[in-house]
C-alpha positions as CSV (number, residue, x, y, z in Angstrom):
1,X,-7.1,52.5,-74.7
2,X,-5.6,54.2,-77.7
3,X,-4.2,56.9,-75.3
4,X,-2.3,54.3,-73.6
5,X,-1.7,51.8,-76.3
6,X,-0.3,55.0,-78.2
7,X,2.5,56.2,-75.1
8,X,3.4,52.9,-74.6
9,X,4.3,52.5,-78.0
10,X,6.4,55.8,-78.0
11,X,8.1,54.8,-74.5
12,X,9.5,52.0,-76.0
13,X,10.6,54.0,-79.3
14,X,12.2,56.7,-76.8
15,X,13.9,54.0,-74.7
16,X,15.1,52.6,-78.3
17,X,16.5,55.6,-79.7
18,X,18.0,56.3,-75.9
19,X,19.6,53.0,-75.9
20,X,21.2,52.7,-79.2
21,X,22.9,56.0,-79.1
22,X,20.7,58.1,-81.2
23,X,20.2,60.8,-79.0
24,X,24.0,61.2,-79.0
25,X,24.6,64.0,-81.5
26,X,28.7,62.9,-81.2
27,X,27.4,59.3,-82.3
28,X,25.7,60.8,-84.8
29,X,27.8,62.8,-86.0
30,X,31.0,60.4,-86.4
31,X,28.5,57.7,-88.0
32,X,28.3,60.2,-90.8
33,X,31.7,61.2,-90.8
34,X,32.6,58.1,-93.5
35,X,36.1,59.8,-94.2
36,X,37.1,60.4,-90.4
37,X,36.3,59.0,-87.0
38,X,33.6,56.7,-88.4
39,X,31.8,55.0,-86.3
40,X,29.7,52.4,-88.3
41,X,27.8,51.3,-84.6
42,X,24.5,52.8,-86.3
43,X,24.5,50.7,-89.1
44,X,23.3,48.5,-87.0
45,X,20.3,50.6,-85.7
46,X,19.3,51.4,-88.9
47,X,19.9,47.6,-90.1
48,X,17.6,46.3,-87.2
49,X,14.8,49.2,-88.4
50,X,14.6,48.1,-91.5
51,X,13.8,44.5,-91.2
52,X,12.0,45.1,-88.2
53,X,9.7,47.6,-89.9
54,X,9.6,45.2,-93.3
55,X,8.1,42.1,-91.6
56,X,5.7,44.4,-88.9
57,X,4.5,46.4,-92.2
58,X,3.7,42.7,-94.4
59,X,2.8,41.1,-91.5
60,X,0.4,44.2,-90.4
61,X,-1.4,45.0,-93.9
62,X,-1.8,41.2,-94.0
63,X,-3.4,40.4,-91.0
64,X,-5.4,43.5,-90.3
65,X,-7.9,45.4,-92.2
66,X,-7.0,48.8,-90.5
67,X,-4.5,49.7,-88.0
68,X,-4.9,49.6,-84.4
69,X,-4.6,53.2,-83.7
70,X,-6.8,54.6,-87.0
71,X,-9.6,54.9,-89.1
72,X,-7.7,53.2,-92.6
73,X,-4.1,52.6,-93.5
74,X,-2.6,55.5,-94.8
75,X,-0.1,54.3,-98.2
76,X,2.1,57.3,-99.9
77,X,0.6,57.6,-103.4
78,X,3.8,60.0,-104.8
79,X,6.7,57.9,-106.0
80,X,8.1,60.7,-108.4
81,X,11.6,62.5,-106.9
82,X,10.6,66.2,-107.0
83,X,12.9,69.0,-106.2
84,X,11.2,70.1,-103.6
85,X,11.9,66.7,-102.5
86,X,15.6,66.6,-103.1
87,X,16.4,69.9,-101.4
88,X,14.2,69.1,-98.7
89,X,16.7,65.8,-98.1
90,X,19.8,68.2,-98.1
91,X,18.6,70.4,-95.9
92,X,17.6,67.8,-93.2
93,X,21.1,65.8,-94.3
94,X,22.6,69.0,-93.4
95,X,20.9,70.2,-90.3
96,X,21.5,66.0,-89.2
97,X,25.5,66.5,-90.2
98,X,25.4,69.8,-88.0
99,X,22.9,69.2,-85.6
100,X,23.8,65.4,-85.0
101,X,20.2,64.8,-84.4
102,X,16.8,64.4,-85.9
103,X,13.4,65.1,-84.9
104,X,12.6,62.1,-83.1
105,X,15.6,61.6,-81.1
106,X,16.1,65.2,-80.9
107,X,12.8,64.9,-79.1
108,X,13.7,62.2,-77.3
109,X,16.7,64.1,-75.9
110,X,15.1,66.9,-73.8
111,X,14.8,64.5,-71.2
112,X,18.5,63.4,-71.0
113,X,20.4,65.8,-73.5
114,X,22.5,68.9,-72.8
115,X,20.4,72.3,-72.9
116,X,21.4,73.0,-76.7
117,X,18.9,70.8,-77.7
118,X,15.8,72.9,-76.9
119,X,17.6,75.5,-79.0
120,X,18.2,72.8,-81.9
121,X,14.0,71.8,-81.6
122,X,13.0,75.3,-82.0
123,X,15.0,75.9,-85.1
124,X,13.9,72.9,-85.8
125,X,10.1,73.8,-85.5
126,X,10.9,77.6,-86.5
127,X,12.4,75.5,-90.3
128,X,8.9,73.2,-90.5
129,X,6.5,76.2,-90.0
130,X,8.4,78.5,-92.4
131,X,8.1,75.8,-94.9
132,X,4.2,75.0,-94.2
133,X,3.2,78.7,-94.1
134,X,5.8,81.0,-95.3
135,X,7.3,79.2,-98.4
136,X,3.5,78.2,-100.3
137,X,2.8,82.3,-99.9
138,X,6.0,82.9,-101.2
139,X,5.8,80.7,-104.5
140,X,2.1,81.9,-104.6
141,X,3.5,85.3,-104.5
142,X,6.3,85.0,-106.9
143,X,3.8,82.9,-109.6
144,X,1.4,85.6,-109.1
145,X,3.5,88.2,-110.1
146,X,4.9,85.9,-113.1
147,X,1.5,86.5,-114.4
148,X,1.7,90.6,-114.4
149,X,5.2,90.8,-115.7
């Protein structure tokens, strides 16, 4: 039941992010161009997200002791801006900007995008595992060697 509970509940986040335009890097792209061919259309996605996911999130935590699909709700506990934080949100602002996509619709897209996509989600995956593997040994490294200088 969760199986199916769980790709129904995707379908209709693909078929979301298909109809509203979000899997149109061009779309994208001119939504965050605010000083040229902007296209304020996705304001409206993003509008609709947010109260959607505002009442869904009271209304969930309220009514239900643990989610459908898990074990225990899962709350962020970090509220602190970092930097690892901030220059994580510049590069995915940039790769966004450039790319005109994000994970999820970039995801989305292999079904109905152009071929440059499947280059754009292995960059994509080739940046998240260079950051869950390569960059802790590299500050491990560089603090380690802190120590002996």
């Amino acid at each position: 039941m969760r199986l199916l509970l769980s790709w129904i509940l995707g379908l209709v986040f693909g078929l979301g992010l298909i109809v509203s335009g979000m899997v149109n890097p061009e779309k994208v792209r001119n939504f965050l161009d605010i000083a040229g061919a902007w296209d304020p259309s996705l304001l409206l996605v993003l509008g609709a997200a947010v109260v959607v996911t505002f009442i869904g999130y009271r209304l969930t935590t309220a009514l239900l002791e643990r989610p459908l699909l898990g074990d225990a709700f899962h709350f962020p506990t970090k509220r602190e801006i970092t930097p690892r934080l901030v220059v994580g949100a510049l590069i995915f602002g940039i790769g966004w900007g450039v790319g005109g996509l994000c994970p999820a619709p970039a995801e989305t897209s292999l079904l109905v995008g152009p071929a440059e996509i499947w280059a754009f989600l292995v960059a994509m995956l080739v940046g998240m595992w260079l950051v869950e593997h390569a960059l802790p040994r590299l500050t491990r490294w560089e603090h380690h060697h802190e120590l002996h200088h």
